[in-house]
C-alpha positions as CSV (number, residue, x, y, z in Angstrom):
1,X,-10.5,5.3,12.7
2,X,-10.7,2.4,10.4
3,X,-7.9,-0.6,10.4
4,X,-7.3,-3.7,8.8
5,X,-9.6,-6.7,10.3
6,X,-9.3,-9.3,7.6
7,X,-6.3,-10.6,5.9
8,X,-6.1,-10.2,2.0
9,X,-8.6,-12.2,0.2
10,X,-6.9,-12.3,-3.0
11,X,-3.2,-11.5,-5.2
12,X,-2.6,-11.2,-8.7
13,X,-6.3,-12.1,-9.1
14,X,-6.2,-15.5,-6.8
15,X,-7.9,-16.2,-4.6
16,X,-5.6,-16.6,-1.0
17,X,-5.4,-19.5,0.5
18,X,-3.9,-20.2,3.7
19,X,-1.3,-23.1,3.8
20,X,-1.8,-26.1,6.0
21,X,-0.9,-26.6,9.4
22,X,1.5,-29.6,10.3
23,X,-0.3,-32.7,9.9
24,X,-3.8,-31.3,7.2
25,X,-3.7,-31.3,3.7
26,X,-3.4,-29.2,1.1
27,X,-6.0,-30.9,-0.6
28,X,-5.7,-30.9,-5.0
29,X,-5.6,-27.4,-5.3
30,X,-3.2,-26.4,-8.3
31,X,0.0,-24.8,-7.1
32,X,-0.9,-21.8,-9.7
33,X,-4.6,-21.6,-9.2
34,X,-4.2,-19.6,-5.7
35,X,-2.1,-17.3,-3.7
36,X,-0.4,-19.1,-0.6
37,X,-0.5,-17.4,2.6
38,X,2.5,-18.4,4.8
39,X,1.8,-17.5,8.1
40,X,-1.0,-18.2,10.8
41,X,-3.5,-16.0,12.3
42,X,-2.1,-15.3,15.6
43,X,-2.9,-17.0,18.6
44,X,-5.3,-19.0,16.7
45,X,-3.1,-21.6,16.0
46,X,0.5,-23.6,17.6
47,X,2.7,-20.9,16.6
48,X,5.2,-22.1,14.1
49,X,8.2,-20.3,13.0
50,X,7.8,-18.7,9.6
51,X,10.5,-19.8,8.1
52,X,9.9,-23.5,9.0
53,X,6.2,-23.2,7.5
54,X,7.9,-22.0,4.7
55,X,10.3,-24.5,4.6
56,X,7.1,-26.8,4.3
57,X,5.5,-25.1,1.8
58,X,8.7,-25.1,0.0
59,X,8.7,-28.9,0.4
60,X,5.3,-30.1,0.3
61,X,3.4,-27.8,-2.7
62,X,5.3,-28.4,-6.2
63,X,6.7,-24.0,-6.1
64,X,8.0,-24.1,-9.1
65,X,4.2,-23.5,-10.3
66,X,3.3,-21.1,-7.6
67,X,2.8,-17.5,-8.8
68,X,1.6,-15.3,-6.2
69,X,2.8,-15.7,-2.0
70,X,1.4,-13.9,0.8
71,X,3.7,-13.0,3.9
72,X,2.1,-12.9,7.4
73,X,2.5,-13.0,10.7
74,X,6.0,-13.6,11.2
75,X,7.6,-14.2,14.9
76,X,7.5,-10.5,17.0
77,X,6.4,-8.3,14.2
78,X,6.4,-5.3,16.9
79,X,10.3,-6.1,18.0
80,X,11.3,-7.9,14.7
81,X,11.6,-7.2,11.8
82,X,10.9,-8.8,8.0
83,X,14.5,-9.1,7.1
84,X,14.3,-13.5,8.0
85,X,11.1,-13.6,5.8
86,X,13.3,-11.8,3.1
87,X,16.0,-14.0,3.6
88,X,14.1,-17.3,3.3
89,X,12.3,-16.0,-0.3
90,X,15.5,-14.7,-1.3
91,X,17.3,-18.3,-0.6
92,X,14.4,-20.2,-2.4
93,X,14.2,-18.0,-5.8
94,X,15.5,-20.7,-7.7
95,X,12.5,-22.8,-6.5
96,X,10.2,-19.7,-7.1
97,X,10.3,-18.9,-11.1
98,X,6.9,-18.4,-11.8
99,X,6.1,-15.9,-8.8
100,X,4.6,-12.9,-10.0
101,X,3.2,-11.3,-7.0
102,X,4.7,-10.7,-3.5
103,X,2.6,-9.2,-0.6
104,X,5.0,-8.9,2.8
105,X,2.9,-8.2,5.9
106,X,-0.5,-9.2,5.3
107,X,-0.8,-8.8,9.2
108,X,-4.3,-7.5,10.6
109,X,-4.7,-5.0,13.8
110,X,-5.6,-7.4,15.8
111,X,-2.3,-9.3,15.7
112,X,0.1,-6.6,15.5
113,X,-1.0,-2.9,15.4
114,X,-0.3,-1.1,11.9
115,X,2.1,1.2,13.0
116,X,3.9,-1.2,14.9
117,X,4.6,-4.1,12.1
118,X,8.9,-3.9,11.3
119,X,9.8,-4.1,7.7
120,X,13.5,-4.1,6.5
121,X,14.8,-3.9,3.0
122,X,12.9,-5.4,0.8
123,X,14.8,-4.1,-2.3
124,X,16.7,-7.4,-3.0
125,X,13.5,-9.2,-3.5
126,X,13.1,-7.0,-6.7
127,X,16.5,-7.6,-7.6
128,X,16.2,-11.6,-7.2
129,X,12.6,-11.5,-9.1
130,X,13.1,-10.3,-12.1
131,X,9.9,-11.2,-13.6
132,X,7.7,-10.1,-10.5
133,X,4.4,-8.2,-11.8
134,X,3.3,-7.4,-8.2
135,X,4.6,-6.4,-4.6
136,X,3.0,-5.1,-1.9
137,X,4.0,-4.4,1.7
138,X,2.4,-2.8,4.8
139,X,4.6,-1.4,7.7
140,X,4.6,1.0,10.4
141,X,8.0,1.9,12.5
142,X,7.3,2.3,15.6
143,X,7.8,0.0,18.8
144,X,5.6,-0.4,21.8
145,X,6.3,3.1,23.7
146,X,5.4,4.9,20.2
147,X,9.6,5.2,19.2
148,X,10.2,5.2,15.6
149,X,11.8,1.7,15.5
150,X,12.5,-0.6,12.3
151,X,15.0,-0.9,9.0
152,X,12.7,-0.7,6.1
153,X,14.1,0.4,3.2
154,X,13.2,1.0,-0.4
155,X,16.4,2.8,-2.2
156,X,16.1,4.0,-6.1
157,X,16.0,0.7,-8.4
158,X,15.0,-0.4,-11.9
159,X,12.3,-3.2,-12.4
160,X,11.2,-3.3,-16.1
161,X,8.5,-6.1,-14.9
162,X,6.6,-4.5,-12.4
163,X,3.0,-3.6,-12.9
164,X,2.0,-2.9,-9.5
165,X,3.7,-1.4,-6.3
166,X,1.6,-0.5,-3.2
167,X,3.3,0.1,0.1
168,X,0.9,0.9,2.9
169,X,1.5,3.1,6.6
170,X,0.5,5.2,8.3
171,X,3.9,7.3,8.9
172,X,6.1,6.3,5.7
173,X,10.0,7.4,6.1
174,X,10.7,10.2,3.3
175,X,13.6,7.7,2.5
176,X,11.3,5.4,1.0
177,X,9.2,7.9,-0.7
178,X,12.1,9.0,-1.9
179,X,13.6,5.8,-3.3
180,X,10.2,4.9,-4.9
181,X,9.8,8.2,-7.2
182,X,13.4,8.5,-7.9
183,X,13.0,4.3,-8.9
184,X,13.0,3.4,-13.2
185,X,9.3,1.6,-13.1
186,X,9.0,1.5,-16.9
187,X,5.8,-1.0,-16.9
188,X,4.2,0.4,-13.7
189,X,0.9,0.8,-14.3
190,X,-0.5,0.9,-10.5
191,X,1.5,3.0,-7.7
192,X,-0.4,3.4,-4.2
193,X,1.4,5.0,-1.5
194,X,-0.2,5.4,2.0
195,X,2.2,8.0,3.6
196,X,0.7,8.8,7.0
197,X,0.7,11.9,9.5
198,X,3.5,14.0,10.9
199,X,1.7,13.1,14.4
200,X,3.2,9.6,13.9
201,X,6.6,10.3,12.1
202,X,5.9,11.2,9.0
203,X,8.2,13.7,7.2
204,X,8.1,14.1,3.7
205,X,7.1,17.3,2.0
206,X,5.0,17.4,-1.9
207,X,8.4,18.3,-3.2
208,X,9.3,14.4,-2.5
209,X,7.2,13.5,-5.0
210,X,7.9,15.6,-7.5
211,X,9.7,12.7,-9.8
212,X,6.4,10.6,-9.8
213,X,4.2,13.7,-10.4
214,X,6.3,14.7,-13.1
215,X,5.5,10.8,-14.9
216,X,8.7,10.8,-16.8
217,X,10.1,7.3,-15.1
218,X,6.7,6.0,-15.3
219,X,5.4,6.2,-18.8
220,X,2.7,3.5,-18.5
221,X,1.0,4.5,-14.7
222,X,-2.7,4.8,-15.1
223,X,-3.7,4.3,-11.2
224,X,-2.1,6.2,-8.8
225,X,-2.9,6.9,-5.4
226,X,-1.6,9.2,-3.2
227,X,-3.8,9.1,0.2
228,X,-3.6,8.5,4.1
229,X,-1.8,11.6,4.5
230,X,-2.3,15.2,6.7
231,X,-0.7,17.0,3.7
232,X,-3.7,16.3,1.3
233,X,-4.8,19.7,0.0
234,X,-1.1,20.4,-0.7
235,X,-0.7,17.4,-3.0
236,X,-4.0,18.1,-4.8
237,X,-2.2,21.6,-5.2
238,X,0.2,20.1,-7.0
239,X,-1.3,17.0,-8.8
240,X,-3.7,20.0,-10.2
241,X,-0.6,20.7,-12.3
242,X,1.4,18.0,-12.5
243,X,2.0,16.5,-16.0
244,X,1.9,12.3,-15.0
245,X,-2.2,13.4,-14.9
246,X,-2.9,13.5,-18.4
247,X,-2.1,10.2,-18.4
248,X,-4.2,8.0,-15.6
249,X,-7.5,6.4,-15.4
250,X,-7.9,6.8,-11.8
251,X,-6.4,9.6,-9.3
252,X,-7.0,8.5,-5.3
253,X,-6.2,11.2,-3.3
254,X,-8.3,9.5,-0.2
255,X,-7.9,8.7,3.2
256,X,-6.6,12.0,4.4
257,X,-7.2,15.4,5.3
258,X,-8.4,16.8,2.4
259,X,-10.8,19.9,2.9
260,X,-12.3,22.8,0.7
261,X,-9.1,24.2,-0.7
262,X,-7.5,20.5,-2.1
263,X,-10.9,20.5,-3.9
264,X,-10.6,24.2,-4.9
265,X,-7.0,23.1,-6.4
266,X,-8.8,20.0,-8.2
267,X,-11.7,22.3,-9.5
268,X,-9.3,25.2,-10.9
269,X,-6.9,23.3,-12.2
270,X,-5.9,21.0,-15.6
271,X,-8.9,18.9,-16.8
272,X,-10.2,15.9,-14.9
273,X,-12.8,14.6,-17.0
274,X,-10.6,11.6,-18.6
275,X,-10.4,10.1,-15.7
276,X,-12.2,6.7,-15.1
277,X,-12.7,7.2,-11.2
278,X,-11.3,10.3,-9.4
279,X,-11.2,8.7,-5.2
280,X,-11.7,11.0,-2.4
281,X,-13.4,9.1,0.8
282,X,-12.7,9.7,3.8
283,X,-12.1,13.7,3.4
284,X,-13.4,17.4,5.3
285,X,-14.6,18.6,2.1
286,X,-17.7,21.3,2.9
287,X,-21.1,20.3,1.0
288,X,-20.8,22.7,-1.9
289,X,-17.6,22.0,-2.9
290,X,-19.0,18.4,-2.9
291,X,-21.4,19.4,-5.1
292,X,-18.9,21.4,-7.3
293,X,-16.9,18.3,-8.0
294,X,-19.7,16.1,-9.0
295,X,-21.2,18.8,-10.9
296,X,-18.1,19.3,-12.9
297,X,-17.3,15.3,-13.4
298,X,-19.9,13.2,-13.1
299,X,-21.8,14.3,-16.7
300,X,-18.1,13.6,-18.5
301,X,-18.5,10.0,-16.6
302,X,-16.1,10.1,-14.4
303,X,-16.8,7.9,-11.2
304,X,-16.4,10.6,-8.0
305,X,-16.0,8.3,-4.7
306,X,-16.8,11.0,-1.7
307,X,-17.6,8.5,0.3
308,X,-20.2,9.4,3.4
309,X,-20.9,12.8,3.4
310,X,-20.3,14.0,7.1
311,X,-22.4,16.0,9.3
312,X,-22.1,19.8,9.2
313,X,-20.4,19.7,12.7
314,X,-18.3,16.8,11.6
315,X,-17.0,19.0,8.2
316,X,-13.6,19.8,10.3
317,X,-12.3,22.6,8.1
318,X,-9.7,23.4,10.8
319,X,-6.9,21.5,9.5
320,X,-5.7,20.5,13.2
321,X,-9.2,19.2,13.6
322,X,-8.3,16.6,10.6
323,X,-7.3,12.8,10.9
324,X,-5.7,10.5,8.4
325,X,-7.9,7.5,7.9
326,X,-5.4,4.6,9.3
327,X,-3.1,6.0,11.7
328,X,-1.9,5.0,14.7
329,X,-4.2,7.1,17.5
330,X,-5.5,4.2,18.9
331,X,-2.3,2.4,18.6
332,X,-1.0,2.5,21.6
């Protein structure tokens, strides 16, 4: 099972850069030129609190320039939650009007297992940057004895800025998935949700994402992705129909379950052959239907990502068989 070993390498097309510790440099590097990550590898380092490193940042780097930030590690990610880290960005967004891109929980497995990192509301931070192009968040809620734990939230909003929303886990509350497809994201261009398995909380049925299928609050989406999930042949059932196709570059429907009869949906259903890149890695899909799908795509030039074909024993087309590609199995 596959997890996050590295933090982010880049935002908004910077590359990150980790603020100082007390007492280095930041060298000349241009306040806009990069994306700042607040927040140390842990253990690695003296812990300092996050919000006094950010309090430094805030103090030391000339912000008002600054237009993409990177949340990590912040004190007890498995018993605390983001809402601090909120806070302190929300209290400094008069110092903050060029920021354009906000990732919250750039946290790697290693320092805090995925499934275990809290999130809270993070809506305000949409409301208090207007402008913001960008946002991205990764979160699990559950504590240490596997308890679904946490307050993240996401409730319906309008943001006629944002380009880009991902929000990765591996068990994502229906609440959230909710709130995002019933959200007015007029100049979305790029949603990724990562919704997780019902083995590790997750609840949501296809019929939750109806109102992002359907396109009509997102006229501008030409990426979406729809993937680490154990009900992947049923969304490909119903992205085989749904009208927000028509319009995207890319479909990602990775990461999951998916097995012969998702690709049977794809195959007999609407067109695919205006996509750019249709992304399926990490799937159960049998050899000829693997064939079937590049057979029918490839020669209109569409890029089909199957990733490494498995083994005939390792094809899985029991469903129960399946995994989801970042989960929490070896979590805890």
């Amino acid at each position: 099972m596959k997890c996050f070993d590295n933090h982010l390498e880049e935002l908004f097309g910077l590359p990150a850069l980790l603020f100082p510790q007390t007492g280095e440099a930041a060298g000349t590097v241009e306040p806009a030129a990069v994306a700042w990550r607040i927040g140390y590898p842990r253990w690695e380092v003296d812990e300092e609190l996050w919000n006094e490193t950010f309090d430094r940042f805030c103090a030391e780097i000339d912000v008002t320039q600054v237009r993409a930030l990177i949340a990590g590690n912040w004190e007890d990610m498995e018993d605390t939650d983001s809402s601090e880290v909120v806070a302190a960005l929300l209290a400094a967004r008069e110092q903050l009007p060029a920021l354009r891109a906000l990732f919250l929980g750039d946290i790697t497995e290693e320092e805090c297992k995925f499934s275990r990192i809290h999130q809270s509301d993070v809506s305000p931070l949409l409301a208090a940057f207007p402008a913001l192009e960008e946002f991205g968040m990764r979160a699990g809620v559950r504590d240490d004895q596997g308890q679904t734990g946490g307050t993240q939230q996401f409730p319906a909003l309008r943001h006629d800025a944002l380009r880009k929303l991902i929000v990765q886990s591996c068990e994502l509350p229906y609440d959230i998935v909710r709130g995002v497809a019933a959200s007015d994201l007029p100049a979305l261009e790029h949603l990724e949700l990562w919704l997780g398995s019902e083995e590790y909380g997750f609840r949501c049925e296809v019929t939750d994402l109806e109102d992002i299928l359907s396109g009509t609050r997102l006229p501008r989406l030409r990426h979406l992705a729809l993937s680490n999930s154990d009900l992947q042949d049923d969304i490909a059932a119903a992205v085989a129909s749904a009208p927000v196709v028509a319009q995207l570059e890319v479909l990602d429907l990775s990461k999951g379950t998916l097995g012969d009869e998702g690709a049977a949906a794809l195959l007999s259903g609407q067109p695919l052959t205006h996509l750019k890149k249709l992304d399926l890695h990490h799937n159960f899909i049998s050899k000829p239907f693997r064939q079937r799908l590049r057979e029918t795509l490839e020669p209109a030039g569409v890029h089909v990502n199957l990733g490494t074909e498995k083994s005939d024993k390792d094809e899985r087309n029991t469903h129960e068989d399946r995994y989801i590609c970042l989960g929490a199995l070896t979590h805890w």
